[in-house]
C-alpha positions in Angstrom: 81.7 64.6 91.6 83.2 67.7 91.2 80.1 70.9 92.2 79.5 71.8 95.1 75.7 70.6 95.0 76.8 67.0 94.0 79.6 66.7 96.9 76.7 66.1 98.9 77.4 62.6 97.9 73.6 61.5 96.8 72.3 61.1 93.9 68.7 62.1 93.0 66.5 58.7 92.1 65.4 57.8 88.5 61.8 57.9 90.0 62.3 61.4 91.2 63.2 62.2 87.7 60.3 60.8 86.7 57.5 62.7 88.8 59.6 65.5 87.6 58.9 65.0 84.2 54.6 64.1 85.2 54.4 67.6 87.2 55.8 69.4 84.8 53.4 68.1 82.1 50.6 67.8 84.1 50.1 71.7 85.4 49.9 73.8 82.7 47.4 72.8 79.6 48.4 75.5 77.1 52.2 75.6 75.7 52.9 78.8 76.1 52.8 79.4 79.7 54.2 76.0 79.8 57.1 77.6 77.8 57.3 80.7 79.6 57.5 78.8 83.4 60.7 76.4 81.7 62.4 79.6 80.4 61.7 81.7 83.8 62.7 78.6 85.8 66.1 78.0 83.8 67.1 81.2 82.7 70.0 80.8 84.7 70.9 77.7 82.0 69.4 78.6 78.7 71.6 75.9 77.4 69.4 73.2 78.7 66.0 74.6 76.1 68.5 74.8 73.4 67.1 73.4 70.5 64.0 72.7 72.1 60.7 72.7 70.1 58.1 73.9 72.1 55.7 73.0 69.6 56.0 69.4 70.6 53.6 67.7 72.9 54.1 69.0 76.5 55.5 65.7 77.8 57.6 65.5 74.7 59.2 68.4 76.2 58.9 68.0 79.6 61.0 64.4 78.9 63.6 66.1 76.6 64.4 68.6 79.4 64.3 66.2 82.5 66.7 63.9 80.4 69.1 66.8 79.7 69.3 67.5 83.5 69.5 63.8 84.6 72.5 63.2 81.9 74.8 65.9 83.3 73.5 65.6 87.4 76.6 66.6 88.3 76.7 70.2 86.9 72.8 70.6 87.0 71.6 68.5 90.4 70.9 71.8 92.2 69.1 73.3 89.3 67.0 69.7 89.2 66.2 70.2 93.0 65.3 74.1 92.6 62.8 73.1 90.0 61.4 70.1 92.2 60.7 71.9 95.0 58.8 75.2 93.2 56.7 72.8 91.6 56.3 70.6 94.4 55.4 73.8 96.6 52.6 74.6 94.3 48.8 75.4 95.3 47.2 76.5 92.6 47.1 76.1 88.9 45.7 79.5 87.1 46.4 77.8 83.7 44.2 74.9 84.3 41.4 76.7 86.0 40.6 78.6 83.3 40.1 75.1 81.0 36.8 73.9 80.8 37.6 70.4 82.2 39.2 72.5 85.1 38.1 69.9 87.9 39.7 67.2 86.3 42.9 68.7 85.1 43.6 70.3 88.5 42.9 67.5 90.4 45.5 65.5 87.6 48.3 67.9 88.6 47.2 68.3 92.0 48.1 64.4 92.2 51.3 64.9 90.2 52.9 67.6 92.6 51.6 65.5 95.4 54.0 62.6 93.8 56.9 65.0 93.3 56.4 66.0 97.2 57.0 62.7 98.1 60.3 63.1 96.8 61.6 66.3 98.2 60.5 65.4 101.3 63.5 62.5 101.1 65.9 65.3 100.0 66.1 67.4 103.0 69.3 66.9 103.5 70.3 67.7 100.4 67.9 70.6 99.6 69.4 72.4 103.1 73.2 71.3 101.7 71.9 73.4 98.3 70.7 76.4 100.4 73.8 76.0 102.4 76.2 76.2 99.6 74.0 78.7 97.9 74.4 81.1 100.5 78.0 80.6 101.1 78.5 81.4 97.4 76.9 84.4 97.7 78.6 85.7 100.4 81.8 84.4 98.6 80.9 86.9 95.8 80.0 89.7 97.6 83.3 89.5 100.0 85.3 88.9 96.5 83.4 92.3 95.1 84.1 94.2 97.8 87.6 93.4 98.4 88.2 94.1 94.6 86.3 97.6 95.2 88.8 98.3 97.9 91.6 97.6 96.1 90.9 99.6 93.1 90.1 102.3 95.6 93.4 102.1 97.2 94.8 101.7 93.6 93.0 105.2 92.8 94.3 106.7 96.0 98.2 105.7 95.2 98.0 107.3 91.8 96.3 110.5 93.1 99.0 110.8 95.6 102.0 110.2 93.8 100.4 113.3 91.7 100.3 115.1 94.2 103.9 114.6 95.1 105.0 115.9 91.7 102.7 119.4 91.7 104.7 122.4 92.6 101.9 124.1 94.1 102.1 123.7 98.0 98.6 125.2 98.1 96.7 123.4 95.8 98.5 120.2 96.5 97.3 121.2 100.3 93.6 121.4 99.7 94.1 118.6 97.4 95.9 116.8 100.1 92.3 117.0 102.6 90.5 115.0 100.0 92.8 112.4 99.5 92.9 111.7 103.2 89.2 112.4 104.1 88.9 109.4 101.4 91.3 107.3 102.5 90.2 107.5 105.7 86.9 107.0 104.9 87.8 103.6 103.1 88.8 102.5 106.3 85.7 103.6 108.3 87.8 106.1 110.6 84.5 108.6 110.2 87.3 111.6 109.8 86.5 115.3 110.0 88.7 117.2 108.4 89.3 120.5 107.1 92.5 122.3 105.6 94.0 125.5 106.9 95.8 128.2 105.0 96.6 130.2 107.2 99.1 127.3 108.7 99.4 125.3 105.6 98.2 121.9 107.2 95.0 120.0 108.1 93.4 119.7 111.0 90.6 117.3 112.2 89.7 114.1 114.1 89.2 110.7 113.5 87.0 107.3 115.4 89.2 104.0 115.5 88.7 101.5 118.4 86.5 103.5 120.0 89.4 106.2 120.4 89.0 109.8 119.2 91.8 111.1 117.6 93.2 114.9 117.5 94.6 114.9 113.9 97.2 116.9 112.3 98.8 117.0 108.9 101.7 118.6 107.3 103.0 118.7 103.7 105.8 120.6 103.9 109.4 121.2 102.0 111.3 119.9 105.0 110.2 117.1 108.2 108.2 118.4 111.0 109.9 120.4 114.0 109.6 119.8 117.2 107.7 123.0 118.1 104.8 121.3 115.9 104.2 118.5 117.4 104.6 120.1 121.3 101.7 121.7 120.2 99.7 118.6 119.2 100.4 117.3 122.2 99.3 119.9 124.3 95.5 120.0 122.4 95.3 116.4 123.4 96.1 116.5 126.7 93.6 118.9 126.9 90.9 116.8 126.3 89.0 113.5 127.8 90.8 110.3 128.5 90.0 108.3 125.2 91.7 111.0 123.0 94.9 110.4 121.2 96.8 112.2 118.6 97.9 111.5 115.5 100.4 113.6 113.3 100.5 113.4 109.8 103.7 114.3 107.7 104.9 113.6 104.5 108.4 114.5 104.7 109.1 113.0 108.3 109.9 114.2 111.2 112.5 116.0 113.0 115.2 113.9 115.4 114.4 116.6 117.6 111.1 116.4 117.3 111.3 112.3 117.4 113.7 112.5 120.5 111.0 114.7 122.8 108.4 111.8 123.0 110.5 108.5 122.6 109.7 107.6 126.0 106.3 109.3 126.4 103.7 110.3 124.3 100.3 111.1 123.4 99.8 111.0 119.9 101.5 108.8 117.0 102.9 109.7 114.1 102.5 109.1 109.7 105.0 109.7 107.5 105.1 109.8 103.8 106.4 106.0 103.5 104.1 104.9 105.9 101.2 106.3 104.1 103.0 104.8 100.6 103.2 101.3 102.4 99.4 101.1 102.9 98.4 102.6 99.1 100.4 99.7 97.6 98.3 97.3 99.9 101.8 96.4 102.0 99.3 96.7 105.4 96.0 98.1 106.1 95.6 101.9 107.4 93.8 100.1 110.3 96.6 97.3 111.0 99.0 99.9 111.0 97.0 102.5 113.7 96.6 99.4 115.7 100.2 98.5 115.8 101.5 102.0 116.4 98.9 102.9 119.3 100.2 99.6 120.9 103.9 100.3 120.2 103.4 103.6 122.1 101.7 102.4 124.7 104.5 99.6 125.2 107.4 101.9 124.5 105.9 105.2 124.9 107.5 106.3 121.7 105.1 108.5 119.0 107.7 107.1 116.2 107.1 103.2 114.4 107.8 103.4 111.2 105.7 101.1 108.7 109.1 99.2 107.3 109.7 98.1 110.7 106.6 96.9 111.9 106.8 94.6 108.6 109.8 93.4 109.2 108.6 91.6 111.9 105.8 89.8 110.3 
């Protein structure tokens, strides 16, 4: 059997079928609300009333649908047990009560549901396997959404950047540069702060990952970072509480000098240009590569692990 309702491995009786059918005749007198509960109920499958004449006697009806369910139990068991157990979990009938004969018709489909209870009671096991499945579906399809969300955002992110490395404008491409990582950090829940200074030409701000604060910085200059920038980065985070790092941010690289000074110890870790290009094409995650860099440093005490290294090792 090839859904995921009937790879529960039982089948639902011809009897069950059967009550189906007498409930489903039995509480509602007039057609049309008859018609309107059947289209509410399966509008999920509107091919199964296809066709259907709802002018026809109720159990006509009633018989014609139950049959089209039973004939294909594979594709439509967990619509079959849906519909069993709303009926079966019914108290009232409003339809009926309002028929003159009320007291006979509600106690005929009080009877009926009463039958069909009988046989959801045996398909507990099955019923919880539907609600099981039902749920993991769900979540399926709201991990799949998301994911795809993410992606396009990162997709959106690449293209804005790779604009930005063709303007001519330091600037504008600096204020335009603060967005673009305010909202890439933001896709990666690093709740950033950030704001772009002109006077200095570069962004400063902080950042929340792993229950670390971090001190950032970042440059978009002509040429790679000197060392007398980052000495000063790491000054400001030595400056504050234990659980503060730094992280410097620069297009165009870095300096050997500035490289050399904190190969062996460090306070802060750096982003270059290719690192930030290697997480935009979805190479490794922003927060995969924060983790791995913080742990490099800490092992090494070096601010410097370049993206294309730390995949060549996976």
């Amino acid at each position: 059997m090839s859904s995921g309702m009937a790879s529960a491995g039982k089948q639902i009786s011809p009897a069950a079928y059967g009550a189906l059918a007498n409930a489903l005749t039995a509480i509602f007198w007039n057609k049309k609300p008859f018609e309107r509960y059947l289209r509410r109920a399966l509008r999920g499958h509107p091919e199964l009333l296809a066709q259907i004449d709802f002018n026809d006697l109720k159990r006509v009806v009633a018989e014609e649908v139950v049959d089209r369910l039973m004939a294909k139990e594979h594709q439509y068991q967990d619509v079959t047990l849906g519909l069993m157990l709303d009926i079966s979990n019914m108290e009232t009938f409003s339809n009926l009560e309002q028929q003159t004969d009320r007291t006979h018709l509600v106690s005929q489909a009080a009877v009926a549901v009463a039958d069909l209870r009988r046989f959801t009671a045996q398909y507990g096991e099955l019923l919880k396997a539907h609600a099981d499945f039902a749920k993991d579906l769900e979540e399926y399809r709201r991990s799949a959404t998301k994911q795809r969300n993410f992606s396009e955002s990162l997709d959106l992110l690449k293209a804005e950047f790779l604009a930005l490395q063709a303007s001519s404008d330091p600037q504008q491409r600096g204020r335009a540069f603060e967005g673009f990582l305010y909202r890439l950090f933001e896709l990666f829940d690093l709740e950033p702060q950030l704001a772009y200074n002109l006077e200095f030409q570069q962004i400063d701000g902080s950042l929340t990952f792993d229950t670390d604060d971090y001190i950032v910085e970042a440059k978009w200059l002509k040429g790679s970072v000197e060392f007398k920038d980052v000495v000063l980065l790491n000054e400001k985070v030595l400056r504050k509480g234990r659980n503060t790092l730094g992280l410097f941010i620069s297009v165009n690289g870095f300096s050997a000098g500035a490289i050399d000074a904190y190969r062996e110890k460090t306070s802060f870790i750096t982003i270059d240009g290719s690192d930030l290009y290697y997480v935009l094409d979805q190479r490794i995650r922003l927060d995969d590569l924060l983790r791995r860099k913080r742990r490099y440093a800490s092992d090494t005490g070096s601010c410097y692990f370049p993206a294309s290294e730390i995949l060549q090792g996976f």
